[in-house]
ChimeraX commands (.cxc) that place a marker at each C-alpha (Angstrom):
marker #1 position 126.68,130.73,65.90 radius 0.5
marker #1 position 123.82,128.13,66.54 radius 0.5
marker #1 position 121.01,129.21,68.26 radius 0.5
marker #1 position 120.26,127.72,71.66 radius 0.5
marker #1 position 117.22,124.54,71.34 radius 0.5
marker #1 position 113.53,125.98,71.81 radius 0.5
marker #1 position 111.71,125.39,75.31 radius 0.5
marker #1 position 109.99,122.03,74.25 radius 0.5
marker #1 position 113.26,120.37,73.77 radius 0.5
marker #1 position 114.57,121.52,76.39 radius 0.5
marker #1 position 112.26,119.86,78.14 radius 0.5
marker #1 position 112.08,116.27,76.34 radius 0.5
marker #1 position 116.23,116.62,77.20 radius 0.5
marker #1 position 115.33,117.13,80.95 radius 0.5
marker #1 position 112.97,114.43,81.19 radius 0.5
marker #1 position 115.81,112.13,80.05 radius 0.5
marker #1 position 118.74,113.96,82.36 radius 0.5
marker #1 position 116.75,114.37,86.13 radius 0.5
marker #1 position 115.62,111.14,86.89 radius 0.5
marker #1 position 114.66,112.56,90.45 radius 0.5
marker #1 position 112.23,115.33,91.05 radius 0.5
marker #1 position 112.92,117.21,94.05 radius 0.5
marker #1 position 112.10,116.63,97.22 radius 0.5
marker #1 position 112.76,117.81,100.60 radius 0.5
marker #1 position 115.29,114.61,101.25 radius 0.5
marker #1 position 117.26,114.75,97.95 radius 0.5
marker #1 position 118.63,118.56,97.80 radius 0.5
marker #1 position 121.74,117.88,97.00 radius 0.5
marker #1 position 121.23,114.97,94.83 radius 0.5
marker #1 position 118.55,117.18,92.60 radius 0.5
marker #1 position 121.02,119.94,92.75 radius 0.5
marker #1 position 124.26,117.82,91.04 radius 0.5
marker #1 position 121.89,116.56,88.21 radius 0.5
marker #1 position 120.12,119.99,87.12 radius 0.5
marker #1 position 123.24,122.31,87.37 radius 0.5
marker #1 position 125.50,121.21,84.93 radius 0.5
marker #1 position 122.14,121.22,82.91 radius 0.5
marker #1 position 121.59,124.70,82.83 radius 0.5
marker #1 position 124.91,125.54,82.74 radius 0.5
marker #1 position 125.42,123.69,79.19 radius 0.5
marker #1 position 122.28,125.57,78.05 radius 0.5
marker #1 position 123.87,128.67,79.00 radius 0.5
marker #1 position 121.00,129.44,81.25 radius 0.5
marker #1 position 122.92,129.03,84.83 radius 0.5
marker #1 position 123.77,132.84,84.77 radius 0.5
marker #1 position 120.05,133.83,85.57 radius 0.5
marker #1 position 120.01,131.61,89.06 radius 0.5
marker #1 position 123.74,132.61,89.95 radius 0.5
marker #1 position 123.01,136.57,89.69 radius 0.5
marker #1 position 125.90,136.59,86.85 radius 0.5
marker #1 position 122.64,137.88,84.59 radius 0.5
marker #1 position 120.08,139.60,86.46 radius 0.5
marker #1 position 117.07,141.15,85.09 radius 0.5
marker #1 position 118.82,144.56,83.57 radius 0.5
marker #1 position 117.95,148.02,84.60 radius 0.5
marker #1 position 116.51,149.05,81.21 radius 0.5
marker #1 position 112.77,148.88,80.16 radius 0.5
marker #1 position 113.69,148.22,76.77 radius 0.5
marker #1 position 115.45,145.14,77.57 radius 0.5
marker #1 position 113.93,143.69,80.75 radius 0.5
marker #1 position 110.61,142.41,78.19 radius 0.5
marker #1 position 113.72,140.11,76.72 radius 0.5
marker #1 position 115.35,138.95,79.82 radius 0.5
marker #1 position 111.93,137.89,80.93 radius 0.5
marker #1 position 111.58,135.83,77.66 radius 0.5
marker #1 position 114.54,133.91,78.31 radius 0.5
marker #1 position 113.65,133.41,81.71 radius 0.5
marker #1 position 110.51,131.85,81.12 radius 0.5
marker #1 position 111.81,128.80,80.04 radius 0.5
marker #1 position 114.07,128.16,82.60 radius 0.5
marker #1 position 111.36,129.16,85.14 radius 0.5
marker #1 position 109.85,125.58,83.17 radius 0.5
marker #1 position 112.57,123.71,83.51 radius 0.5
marker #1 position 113.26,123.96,87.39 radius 0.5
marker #1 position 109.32,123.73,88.25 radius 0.5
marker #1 position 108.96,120.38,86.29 radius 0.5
marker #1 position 111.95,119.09,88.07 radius 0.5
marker #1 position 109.40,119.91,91.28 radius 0.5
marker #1 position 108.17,117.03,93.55 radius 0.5
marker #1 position 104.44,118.06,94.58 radius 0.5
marker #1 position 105.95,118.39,97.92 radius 0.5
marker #1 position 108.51,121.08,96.28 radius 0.5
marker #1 position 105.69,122.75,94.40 radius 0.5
marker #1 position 104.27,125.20,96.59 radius 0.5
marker #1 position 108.28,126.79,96.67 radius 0.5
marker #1 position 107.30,127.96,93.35 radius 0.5
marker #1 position 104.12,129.40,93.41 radius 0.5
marker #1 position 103.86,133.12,93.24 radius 0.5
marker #1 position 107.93,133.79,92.33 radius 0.5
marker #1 position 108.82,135.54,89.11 radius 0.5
marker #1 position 111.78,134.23,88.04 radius 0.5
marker #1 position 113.84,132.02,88.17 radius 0.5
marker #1 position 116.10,133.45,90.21 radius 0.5
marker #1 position 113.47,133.42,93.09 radius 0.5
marker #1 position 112.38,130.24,92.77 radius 0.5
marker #1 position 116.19,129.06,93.05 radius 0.5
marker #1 position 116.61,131.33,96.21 radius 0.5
marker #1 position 113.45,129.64,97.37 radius 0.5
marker #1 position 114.25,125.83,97.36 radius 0.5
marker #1 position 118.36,126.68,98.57 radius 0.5
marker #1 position 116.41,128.09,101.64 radius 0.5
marker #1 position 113.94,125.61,101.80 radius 0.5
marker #1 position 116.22,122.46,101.43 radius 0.5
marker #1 position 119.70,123.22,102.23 radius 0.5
marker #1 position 119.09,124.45,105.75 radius 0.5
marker #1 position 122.47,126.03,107.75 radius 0.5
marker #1 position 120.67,126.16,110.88 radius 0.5
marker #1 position 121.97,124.49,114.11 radius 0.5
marker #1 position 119.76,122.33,114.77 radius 0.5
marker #1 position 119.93,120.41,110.89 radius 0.5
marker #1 position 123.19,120.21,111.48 radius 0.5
marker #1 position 123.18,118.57,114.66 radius 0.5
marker #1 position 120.23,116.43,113.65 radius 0.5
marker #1 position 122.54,115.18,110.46 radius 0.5
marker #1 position 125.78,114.72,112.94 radius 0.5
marker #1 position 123.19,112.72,115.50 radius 0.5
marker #1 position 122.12,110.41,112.12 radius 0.5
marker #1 position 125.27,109.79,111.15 radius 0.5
marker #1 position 126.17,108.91,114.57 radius 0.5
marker #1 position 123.31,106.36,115.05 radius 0.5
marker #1 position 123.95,104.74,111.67 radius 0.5
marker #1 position 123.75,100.89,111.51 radius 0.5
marker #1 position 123.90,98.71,108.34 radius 0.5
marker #1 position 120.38,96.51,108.37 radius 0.5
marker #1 position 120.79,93.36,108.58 radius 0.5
marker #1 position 118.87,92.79,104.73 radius 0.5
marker #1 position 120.70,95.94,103.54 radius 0.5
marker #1 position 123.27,95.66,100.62 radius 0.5
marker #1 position 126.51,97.34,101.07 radius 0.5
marker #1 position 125.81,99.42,98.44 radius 0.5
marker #1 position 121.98,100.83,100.24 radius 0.5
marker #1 position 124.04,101.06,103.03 radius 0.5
marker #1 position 127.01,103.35,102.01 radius 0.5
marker #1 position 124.71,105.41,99.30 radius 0.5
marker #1 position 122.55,106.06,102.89 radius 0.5
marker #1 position 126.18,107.06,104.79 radius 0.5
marker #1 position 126.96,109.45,101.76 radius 0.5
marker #1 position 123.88,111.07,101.81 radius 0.5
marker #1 position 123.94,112.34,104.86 radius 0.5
marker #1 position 127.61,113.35,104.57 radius 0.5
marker #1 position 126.28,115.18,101.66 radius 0.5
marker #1 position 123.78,116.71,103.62 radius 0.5
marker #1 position 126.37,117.99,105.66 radius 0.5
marker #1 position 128.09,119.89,102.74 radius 0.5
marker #1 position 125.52,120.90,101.38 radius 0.5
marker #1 position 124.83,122.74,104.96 radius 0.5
marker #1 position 128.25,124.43,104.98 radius 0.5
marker #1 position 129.96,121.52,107.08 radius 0.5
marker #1 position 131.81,119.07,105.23 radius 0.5
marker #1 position 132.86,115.57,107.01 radius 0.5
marker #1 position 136.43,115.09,106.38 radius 0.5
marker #1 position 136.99,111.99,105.09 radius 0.5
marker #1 position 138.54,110.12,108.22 radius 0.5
marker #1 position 135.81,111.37,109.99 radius 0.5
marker #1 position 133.08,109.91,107.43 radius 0.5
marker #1 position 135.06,106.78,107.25 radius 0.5
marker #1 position 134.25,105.60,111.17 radius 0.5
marker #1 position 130.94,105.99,110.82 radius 0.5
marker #1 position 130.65,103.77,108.44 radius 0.5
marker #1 position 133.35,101.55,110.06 radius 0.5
marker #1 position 131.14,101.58,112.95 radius 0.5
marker #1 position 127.90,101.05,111.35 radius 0.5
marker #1 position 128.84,97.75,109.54 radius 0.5
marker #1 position 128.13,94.03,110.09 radius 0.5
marker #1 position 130.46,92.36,111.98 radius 0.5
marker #1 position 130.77,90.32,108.58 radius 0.5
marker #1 position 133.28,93.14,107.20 radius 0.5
marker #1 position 135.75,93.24,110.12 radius 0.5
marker #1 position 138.29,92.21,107.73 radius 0.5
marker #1 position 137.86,94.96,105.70 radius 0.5
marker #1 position 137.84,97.42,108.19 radius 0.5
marker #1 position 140.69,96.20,110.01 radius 0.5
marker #1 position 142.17,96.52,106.58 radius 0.5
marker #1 position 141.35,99.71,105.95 radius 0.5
marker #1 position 141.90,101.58,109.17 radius 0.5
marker #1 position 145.62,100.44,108.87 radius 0.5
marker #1 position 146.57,102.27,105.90 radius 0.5
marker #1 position 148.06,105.99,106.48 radius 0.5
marker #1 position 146.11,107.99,104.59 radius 0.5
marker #1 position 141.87,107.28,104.89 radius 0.5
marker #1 position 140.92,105.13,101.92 radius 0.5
marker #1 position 138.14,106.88,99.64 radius 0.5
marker #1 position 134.78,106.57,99.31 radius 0.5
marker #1 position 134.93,104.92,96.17 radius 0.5
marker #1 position 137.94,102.55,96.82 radius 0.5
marker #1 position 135.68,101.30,100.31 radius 0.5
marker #1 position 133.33,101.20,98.49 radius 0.5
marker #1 position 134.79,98.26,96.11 radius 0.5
marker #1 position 136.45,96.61,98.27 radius 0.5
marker #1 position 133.25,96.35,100.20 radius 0.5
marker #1 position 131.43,95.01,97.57 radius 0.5
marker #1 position 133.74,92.47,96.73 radius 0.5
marker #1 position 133.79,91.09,100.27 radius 0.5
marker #1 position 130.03,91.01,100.12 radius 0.5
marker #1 position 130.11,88.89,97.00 radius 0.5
marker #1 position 132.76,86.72,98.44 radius 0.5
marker #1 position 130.42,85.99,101.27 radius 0.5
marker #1 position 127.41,85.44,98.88 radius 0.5
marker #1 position 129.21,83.22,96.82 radius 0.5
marker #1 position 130.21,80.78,99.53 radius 0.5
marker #1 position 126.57,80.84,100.72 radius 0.5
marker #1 position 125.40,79.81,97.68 radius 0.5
marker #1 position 127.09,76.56,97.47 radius 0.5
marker #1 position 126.47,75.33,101.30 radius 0.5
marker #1 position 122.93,76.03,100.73 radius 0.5
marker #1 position 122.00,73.74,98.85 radius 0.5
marker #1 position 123.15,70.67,100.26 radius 0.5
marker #1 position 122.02,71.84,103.67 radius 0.5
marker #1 position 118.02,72.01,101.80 radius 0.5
marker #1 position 118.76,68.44,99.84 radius 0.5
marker #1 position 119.63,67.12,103.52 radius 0.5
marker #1 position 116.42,68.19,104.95 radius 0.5
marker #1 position 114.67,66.80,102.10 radius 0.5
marker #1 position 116.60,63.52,102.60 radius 0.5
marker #1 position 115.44,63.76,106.21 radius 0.5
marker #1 position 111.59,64.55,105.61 radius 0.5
marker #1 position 110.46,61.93,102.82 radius 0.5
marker #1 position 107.07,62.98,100.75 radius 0.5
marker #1 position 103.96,60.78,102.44 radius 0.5
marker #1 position 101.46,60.07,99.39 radius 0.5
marker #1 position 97.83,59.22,100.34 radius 0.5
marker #1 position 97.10,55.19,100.27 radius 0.5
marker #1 position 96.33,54.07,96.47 radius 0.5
marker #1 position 94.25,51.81,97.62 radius 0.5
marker #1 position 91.36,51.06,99.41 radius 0.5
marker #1 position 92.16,47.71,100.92 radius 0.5
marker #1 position 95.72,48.36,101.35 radius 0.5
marker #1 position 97.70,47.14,104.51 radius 0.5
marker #1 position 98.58,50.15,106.59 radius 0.5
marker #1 position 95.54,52.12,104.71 radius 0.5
marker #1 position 93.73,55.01,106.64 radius 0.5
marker #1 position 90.69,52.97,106.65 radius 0.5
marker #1 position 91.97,50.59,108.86 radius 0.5
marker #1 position 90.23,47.60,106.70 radius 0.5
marker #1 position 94.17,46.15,105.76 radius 0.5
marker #1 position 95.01,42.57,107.37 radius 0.5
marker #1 position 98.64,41.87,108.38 radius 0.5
marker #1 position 101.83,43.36,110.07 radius 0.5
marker #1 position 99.72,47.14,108.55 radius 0.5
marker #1 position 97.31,46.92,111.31 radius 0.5
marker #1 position 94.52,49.09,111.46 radius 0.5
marker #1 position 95.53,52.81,111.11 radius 0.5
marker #1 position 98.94,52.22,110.63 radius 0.5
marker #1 position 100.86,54.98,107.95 radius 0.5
marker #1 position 101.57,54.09,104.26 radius 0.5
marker #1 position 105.30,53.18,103.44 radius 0.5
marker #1 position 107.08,50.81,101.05 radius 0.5
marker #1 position 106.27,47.84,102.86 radius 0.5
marker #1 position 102.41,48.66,102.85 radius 0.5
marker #1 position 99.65,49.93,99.08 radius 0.5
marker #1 position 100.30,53.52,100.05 radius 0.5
marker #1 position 102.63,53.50,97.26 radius 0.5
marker #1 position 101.83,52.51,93.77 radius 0.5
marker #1 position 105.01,51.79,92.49 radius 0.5
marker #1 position 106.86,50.65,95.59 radius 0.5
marker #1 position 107.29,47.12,93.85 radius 0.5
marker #1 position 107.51,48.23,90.15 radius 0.5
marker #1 position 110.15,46.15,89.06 radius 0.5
marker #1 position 108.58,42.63,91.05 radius 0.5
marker #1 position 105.09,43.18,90.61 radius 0.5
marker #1 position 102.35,41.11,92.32 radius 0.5
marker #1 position 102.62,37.79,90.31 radius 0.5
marker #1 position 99.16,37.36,90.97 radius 0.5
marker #1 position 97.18,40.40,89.62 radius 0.5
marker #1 position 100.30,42.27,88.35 radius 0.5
marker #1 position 99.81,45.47,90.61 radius 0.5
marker #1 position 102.95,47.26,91.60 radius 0.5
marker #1 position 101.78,48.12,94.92 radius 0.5
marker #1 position 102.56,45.07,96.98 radius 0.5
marker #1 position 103.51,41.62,96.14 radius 0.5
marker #1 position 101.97,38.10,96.18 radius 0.5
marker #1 position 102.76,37.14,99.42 radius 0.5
marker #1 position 100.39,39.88,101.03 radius 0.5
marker #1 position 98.53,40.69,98.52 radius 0.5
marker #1 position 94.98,40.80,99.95 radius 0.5
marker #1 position 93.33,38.77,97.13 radius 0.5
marker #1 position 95.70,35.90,97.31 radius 0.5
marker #1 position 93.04,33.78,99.53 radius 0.5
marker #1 position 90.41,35.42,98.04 radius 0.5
marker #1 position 86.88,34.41,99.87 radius 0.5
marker #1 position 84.01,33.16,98.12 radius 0.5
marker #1 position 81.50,36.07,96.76 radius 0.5
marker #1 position 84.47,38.62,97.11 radius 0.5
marker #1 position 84.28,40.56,93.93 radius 0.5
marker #1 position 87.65,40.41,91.72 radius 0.5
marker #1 position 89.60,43.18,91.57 radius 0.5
marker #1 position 90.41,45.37,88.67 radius 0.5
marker #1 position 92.89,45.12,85.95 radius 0.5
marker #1 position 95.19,48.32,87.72 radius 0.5
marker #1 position 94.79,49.76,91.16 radius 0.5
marker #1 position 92.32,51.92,91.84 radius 0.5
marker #1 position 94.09,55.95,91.80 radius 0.5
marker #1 position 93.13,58.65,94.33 radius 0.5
marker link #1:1,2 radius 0.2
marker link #1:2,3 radius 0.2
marker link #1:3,4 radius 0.2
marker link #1:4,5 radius 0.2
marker link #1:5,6 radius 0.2
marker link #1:6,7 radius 0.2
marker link #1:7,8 radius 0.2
marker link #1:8,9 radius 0.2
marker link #1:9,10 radius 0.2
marker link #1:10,11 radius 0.2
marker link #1:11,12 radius 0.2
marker link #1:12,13 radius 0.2
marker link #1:13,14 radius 0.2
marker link #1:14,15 radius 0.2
marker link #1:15,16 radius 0.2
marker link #1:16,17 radius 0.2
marker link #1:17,18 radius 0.2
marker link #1:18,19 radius 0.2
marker link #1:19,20 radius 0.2
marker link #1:20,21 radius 0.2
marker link #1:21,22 radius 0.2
marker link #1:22,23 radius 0.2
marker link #1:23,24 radius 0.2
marker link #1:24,25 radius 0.2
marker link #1:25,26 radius 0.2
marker link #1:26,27 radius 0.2
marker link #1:27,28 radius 0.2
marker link #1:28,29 radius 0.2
marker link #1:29,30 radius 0.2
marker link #1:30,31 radius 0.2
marker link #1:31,32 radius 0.2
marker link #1:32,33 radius 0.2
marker link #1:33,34 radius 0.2
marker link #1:34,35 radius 0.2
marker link #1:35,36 radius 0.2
marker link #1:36,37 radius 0.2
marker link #1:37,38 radius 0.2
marker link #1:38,39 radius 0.2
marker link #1:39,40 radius 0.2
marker link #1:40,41 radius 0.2
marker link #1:41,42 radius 0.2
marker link #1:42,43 radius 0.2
marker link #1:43,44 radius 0.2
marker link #1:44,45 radius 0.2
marker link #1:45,46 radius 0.2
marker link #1:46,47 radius 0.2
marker link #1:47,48 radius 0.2
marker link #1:48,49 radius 0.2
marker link #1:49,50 radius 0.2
marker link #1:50,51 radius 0.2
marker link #1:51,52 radius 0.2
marker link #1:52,53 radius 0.2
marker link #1:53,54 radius 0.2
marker link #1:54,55 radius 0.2
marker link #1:55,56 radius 0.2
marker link #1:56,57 radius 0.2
marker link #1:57,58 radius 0.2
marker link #1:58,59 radius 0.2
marker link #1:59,60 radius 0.2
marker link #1:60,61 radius 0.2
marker link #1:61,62 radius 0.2
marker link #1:62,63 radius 0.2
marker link #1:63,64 radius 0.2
marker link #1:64,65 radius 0.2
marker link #1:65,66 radius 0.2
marker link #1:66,67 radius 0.2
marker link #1:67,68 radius 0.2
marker link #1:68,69 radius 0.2
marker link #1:69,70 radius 0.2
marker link #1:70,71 radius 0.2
marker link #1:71,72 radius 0.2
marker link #1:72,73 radius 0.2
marker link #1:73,74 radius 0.2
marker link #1:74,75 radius 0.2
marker link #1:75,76 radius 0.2
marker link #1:76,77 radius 0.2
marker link #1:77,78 radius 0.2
marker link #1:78,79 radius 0.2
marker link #1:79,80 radius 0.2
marker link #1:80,81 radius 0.2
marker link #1:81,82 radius 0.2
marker link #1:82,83 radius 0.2
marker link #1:83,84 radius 0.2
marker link #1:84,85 radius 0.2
marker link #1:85,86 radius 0.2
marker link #1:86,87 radius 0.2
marker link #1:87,88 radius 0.2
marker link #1:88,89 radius 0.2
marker link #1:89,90 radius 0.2
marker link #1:90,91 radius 0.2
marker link #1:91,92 radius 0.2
marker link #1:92,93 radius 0.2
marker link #1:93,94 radius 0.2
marker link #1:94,95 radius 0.2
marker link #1:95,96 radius 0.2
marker link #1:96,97 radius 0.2
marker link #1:97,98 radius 0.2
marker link #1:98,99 radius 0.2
marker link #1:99,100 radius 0.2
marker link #1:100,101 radius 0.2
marker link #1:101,102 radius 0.2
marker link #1:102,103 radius 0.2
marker link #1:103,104 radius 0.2
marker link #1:104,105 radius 0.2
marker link #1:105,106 radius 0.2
marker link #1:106,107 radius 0.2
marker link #1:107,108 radius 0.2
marker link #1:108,109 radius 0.2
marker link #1:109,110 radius 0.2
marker link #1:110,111 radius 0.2
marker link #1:111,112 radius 0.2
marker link #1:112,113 radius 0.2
marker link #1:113,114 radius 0.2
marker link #1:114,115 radius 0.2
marker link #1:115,116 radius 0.2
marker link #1:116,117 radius 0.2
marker link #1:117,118 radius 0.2
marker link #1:118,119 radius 0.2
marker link #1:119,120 radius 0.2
marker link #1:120,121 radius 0.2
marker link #1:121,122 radius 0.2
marker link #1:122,123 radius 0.2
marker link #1:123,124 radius 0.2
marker link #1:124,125 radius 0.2
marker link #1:125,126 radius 0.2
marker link #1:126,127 radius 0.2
marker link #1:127,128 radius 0.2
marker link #1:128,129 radius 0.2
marker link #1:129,130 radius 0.2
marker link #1:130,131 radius 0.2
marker link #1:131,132 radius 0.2
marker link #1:132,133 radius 0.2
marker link #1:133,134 radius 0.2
marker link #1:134,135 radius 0.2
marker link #1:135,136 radius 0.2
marker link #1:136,137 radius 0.2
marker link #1:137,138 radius 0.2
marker link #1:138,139 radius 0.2
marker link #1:139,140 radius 0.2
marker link #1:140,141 radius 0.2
marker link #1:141,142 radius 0.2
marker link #1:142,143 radius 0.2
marker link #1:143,144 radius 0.2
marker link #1:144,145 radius 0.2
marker link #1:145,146 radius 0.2
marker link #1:146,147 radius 0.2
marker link #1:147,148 radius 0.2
marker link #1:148,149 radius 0.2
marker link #1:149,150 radius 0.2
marker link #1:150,151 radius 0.2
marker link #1:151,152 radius 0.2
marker link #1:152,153 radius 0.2
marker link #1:153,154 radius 0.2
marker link #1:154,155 radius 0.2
marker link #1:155,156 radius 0.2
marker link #1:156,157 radius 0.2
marker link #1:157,158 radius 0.2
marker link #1:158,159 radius 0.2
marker link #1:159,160 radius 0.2
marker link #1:160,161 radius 0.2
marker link #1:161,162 radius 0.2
marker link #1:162,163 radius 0.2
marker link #1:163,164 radius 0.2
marker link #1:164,165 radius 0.2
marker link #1:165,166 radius 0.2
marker link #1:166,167 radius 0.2
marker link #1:167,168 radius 0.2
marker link #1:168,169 radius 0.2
marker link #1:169,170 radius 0.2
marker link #1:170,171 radius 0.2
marker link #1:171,172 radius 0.2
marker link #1:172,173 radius 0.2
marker link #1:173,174 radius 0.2
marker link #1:174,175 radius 0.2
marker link #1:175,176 radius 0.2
marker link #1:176,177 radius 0.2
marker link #1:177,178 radius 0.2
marker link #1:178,179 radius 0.2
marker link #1:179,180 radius 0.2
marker link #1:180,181 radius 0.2
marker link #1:181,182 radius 0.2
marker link #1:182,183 radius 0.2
marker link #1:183,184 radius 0.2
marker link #1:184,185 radius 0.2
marker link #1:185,186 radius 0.2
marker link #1:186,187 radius 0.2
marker link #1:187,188 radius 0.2
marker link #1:188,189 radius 0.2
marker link #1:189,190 radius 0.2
marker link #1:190,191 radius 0.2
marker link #1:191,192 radius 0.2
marker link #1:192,193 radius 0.2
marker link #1:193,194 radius 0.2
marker link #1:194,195 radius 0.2
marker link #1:195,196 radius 0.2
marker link #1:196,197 radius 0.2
marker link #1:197,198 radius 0.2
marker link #1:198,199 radius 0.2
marker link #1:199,200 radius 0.2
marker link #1:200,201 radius 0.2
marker link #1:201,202 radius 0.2
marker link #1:202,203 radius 0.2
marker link #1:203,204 radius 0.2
marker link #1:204,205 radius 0.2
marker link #1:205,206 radius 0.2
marker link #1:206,207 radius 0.2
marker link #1:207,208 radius 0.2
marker link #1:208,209 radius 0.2
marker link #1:209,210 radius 0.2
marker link #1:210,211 radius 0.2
marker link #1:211,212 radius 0.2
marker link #1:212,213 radius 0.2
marker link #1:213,214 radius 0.2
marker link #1:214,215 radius 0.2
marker link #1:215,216 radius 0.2
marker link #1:216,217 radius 0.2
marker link #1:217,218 radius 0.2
marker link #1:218,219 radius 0.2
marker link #1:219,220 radius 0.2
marker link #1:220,221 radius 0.2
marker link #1:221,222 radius 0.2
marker link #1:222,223 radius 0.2
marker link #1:223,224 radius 0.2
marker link #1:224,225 radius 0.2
marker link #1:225,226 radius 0.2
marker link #1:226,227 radius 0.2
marker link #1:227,228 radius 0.2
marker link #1:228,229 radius 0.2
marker link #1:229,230 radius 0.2
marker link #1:230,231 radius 0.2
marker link #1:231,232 radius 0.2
marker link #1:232,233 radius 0.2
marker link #1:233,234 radius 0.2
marker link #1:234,235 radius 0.2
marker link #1:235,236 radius 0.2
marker link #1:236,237 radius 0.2
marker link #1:237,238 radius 0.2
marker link #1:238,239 radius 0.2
marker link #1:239,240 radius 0.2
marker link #1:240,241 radius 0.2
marker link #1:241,242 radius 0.2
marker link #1:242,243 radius 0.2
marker link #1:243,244 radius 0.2
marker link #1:244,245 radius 0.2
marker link #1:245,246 radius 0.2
marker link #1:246,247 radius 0.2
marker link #1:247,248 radius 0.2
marker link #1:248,249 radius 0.2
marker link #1:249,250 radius 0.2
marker link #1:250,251 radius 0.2
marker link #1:251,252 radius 0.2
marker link #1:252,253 radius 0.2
marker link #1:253,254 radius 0.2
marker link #1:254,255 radius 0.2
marker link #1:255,256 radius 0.2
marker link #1:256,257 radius 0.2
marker link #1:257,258 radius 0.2
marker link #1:258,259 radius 0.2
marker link #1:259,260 radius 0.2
marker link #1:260,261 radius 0.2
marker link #1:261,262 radius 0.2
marker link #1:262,263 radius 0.2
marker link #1:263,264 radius 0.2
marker link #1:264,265 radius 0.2
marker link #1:265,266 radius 0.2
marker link #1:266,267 radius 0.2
marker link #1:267,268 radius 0.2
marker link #1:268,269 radius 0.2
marker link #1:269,270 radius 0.2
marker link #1:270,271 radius 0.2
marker link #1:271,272 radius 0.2
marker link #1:272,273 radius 0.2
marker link #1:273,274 radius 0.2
marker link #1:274,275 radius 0.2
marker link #1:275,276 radius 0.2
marker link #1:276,277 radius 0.2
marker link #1:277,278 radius 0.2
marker link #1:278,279 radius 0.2
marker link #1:279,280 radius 0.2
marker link #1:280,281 radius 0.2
marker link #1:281,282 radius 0.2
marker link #1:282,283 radius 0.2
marker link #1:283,284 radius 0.2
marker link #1:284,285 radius 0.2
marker link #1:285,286 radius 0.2
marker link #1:286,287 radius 0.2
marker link #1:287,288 radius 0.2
marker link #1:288,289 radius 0.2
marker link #1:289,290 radius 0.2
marker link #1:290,291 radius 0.2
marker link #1:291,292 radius 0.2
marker link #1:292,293 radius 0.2
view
């Protein structure tokens, strides 16, 4: 027969198998992960009572040895919050006892707090389906863990109740069927719906942005100085002084790219209004290209 790993891999394993430390909100979830952990180490009898500490001096020194490591394993499974639980205990055994009573509370009052929850639950409106049902279910869980397990029909019309108006389909679906549909088959045909709905979103939203960008043309700063319809209000013509930048006016550089001014070549305007056409005497020529800002 194989011997059983040594403490440091057991807890390299454990690292890799919880992937939540315990906390006072996730009991139950904590709980699922670590006990079928222990139990394949063979080590689940010493927080059951199936193998206390034995009577017998001669043995207890050996018990304790084997203990010791799974005292290890549950405390680094520990939140800080979970910690103090821990501190002072012996064995395992009392530091199981400990969190149970800590965490999975029977009282009245948790459970009516967890009944009021689930009775006050609303999907968000930015919440995924699946936030939204793993956020049900853990308060359901809650519930079991407390000694008072939902039934299923009953679980199901919370949810029904909780969810945007956008699933109606589903739940008018669902609510028909004879026997209450499962957490896991609502929980499909949820998220297909929701992917449906994404889907069609997807393609009307981008015509409705290319429509507003139709609607709201780019304004680029005039390119020129003496421009008609320039900010500084020096332009002659229909421009006027102060009047905005457009194809008809040197706001835009390449407005007339493909029929240039024949008489300095600039792509801005053309002959007819360009500004140096009647050029004054003294006025300095222009250069080559237009000036950039």
């Amino acid at each position: 027969m194989t011997s059983p790993p040594s403490s440091p891999s057991h807890k390299a394993s454990l690292s890799q198998i919880l992937t939540h430390k315990l906390t006072p909100k996730n009991y139950v979830y904590w709980k699922t992960q670590i006990v079928p952990y222990l139990k394949g180490q063979r080590f689940y009898g010493h927080v059951d009572s199936s193998n206390p500490c034995p009577f017998y001096a001669t043995k207890v020194d050996a018990w304790h040895e084997k203990d010791a490591p799974i005292m290890s394993i549950i405390i680094s499974s520990l939140s800080d919050d979970a910690m103090p639980l821990a501190v002072g205990r012996d064995t395992s055994k009392e530091i199981w006892d400990a969190l149970h009573a800590a965490f999975s509370s029977t009282s009245t009052t948790r459970i009516l707090s967890l009944n009021v929850a689930l009775q006050n639950l609303v999907q968000k409106p930015k919440e995924t389906i699946t936030q939204f049902l793993h956020r049900a279910k853990a308060l359901s869980d809650e519930l079991s863990a407390a000694g008072k397990p939902l039934p299923t029909e009953d679980s199901n019309i919370h949810i029904f109740r909780a969810l945007c108006p956008k699933f109606e389909s589903v739940v008018s679906a669902a609510m028909d069927r004879r026997e209450p549909i499962s957490y896991t088959e609502l929980h499909g045909l949820l998220l297909s719906r929701e992917y449906l709905i994404a889907s069609r979103q997807a393609v009307s939203d981008p015509t409705v942005d290319a429509a507003a960008n139709i609607a709201q043309p780019s304004r680029s700063p005039p390119s020129h100085p003496y421009g008609r319809g320039s900010s500084t209000g020096r332009g002659r013509g229909r421009g006027g002084r102060g009047a905005p930048t457009g194809p008809s006016g040197f706001g835009h550089s390449n407005a007339y790219a493909h029929s240039p001014c024949t008489i300095y070549g600039w792509t801005n305007h053309q002959a007819p209004m360009c500004y140096y056409r009647n050029k004054p005497p003294g006025q300095p020529t222009p250069p080559a290209f237009p000036p950039t800002h």
